[in-house]
C-alpha positions as CSV (number, residue, x, y, z in Angstrom):
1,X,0.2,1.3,-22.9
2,X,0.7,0.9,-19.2
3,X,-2.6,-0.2,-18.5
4,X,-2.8,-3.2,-21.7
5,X,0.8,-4.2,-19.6
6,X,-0.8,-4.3,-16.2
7,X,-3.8,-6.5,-18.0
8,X,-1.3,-8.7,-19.5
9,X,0.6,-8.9,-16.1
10,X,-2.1,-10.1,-14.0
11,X,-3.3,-13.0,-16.9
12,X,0.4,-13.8,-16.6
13,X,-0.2,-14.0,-12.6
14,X,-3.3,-15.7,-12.9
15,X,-1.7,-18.4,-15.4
16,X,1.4,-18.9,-12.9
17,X,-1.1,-19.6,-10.7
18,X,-2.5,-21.9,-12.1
19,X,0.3,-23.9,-13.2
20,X,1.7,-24.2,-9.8
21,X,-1.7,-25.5,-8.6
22,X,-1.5,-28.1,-10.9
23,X,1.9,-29.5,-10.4
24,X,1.6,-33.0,-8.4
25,X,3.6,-32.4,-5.2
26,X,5.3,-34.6,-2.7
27,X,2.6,-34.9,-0.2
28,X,0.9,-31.0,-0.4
29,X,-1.8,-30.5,-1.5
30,X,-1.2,-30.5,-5.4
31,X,-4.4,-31.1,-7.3
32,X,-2.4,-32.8,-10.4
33,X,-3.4,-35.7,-11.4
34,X,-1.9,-39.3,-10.6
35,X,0.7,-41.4,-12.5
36,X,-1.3,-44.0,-14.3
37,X,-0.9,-44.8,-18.2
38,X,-4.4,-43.7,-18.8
39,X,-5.3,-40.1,-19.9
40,X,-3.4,-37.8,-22.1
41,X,-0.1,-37.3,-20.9
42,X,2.4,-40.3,-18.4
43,X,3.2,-38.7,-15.4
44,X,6.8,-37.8,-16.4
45,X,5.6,-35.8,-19.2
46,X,3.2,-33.5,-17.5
47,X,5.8,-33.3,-14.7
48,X,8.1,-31.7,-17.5
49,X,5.8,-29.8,-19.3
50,X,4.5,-28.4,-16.3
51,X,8.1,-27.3,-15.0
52,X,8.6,-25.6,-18.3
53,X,5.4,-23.9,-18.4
54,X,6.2,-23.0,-14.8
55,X,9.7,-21.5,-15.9
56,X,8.4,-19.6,-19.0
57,X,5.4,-17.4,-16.9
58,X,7.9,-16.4,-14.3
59,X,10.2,-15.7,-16.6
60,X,7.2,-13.3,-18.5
61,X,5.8,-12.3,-15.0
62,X,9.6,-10.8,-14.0
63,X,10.2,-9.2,-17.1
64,X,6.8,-7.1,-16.8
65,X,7.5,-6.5,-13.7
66,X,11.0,-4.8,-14.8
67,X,8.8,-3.4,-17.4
68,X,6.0,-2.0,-15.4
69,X,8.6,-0.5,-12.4
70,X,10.4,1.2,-15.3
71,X,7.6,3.1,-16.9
72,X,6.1,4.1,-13.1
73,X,9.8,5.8,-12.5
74,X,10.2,7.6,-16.1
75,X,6.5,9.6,-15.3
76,X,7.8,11.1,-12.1
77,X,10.8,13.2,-12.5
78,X,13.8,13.8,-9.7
79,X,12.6,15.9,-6.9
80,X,14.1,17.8,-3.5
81,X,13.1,17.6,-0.5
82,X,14.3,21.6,-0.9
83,X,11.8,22.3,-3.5
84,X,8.5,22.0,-0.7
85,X,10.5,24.3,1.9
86,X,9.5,27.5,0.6
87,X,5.5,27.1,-0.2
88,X,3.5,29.0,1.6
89,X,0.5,28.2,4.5
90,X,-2.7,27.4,3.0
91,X,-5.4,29.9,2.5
92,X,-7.0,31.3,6.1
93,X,-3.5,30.4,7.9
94,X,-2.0,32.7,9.6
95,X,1.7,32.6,9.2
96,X,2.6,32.3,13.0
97,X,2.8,28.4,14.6
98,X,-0.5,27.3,16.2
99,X,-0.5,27.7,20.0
100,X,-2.0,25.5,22.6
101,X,-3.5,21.8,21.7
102,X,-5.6,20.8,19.4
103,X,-8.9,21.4,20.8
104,X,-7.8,25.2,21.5
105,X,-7.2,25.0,17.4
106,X,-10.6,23.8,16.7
107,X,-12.3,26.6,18.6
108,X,-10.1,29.3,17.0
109,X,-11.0,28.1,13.6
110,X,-14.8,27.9,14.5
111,X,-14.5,31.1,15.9
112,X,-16.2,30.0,18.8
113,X,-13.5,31.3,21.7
114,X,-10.1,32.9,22.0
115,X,-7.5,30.5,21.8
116,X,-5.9,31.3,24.8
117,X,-7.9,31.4,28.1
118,X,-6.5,31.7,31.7
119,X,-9.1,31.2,34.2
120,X,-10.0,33.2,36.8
121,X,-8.6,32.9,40.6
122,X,-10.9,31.9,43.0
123,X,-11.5,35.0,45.4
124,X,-12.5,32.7,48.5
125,X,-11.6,29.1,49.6
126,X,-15.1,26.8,48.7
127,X,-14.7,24.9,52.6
128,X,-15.4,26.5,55.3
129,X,-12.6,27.3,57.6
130,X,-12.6,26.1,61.2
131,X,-12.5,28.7,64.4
């Protein structure tokens, strides 16, 4: 049902579009046609028939919009943000925080090196001392 209304929204769109392209503006770029007395409508009456036809799809485009936002919020139900807080860490988390930054992370998961490393003290100075 939702997706026949979401088809039957975006003709509607594509329709208003359409119309509003058509209407003759006051110096836009309108691509209606001209006021002369040839051709199948006078200028007055495709001005008015445009303007209704105009009125009528937003009209339809609003109402299954209303329709559409309404069906999206019956599917999903109320929720807490309580409900999440007592899930626990995925599988191969421990439960303790992660120390250090990210790249000390990375090499715990990998397995590659502790995550916590202190260096070592340099036992001599590297210049050479003056006498």
């Amino acid at each position: 049902m939702q997706t026949v209304l979401i088809v039957v929204h975006l003709i509607i769109v594509l329709a208003l579009i359409g119309v509003v392209l058509l209407q003759r503006s006051e110096g836009g770029l309108g691509l209606g046609g001209g006021g002369g007395t040839q051709g199948f409508m006078t200028g007055r009456g495709q001005a008015n028939a445009l303007t209704r036809a105009t009125a009528i799809l937003a009209a339809l485009f609003f109402t299954t919009s209303m329709i559409l936002a309404i069906m999206s919020h019956r599917g999903a139900g109320p929720r807490s943000i309580f409900d999440g807080a007592g899930t626990k860490a995925p599988a191969g988390q421990t439960g303790s925080p992660p120390a250090g930054n990210v790249l000390d992370q990375l090499r715990q998961q990998q397995g590659d090196a502790p995550a916590t490393q202190t260096p070592a003290a340099p036992a001599a100075p590297a210049a050479p001392q003056s006498r």
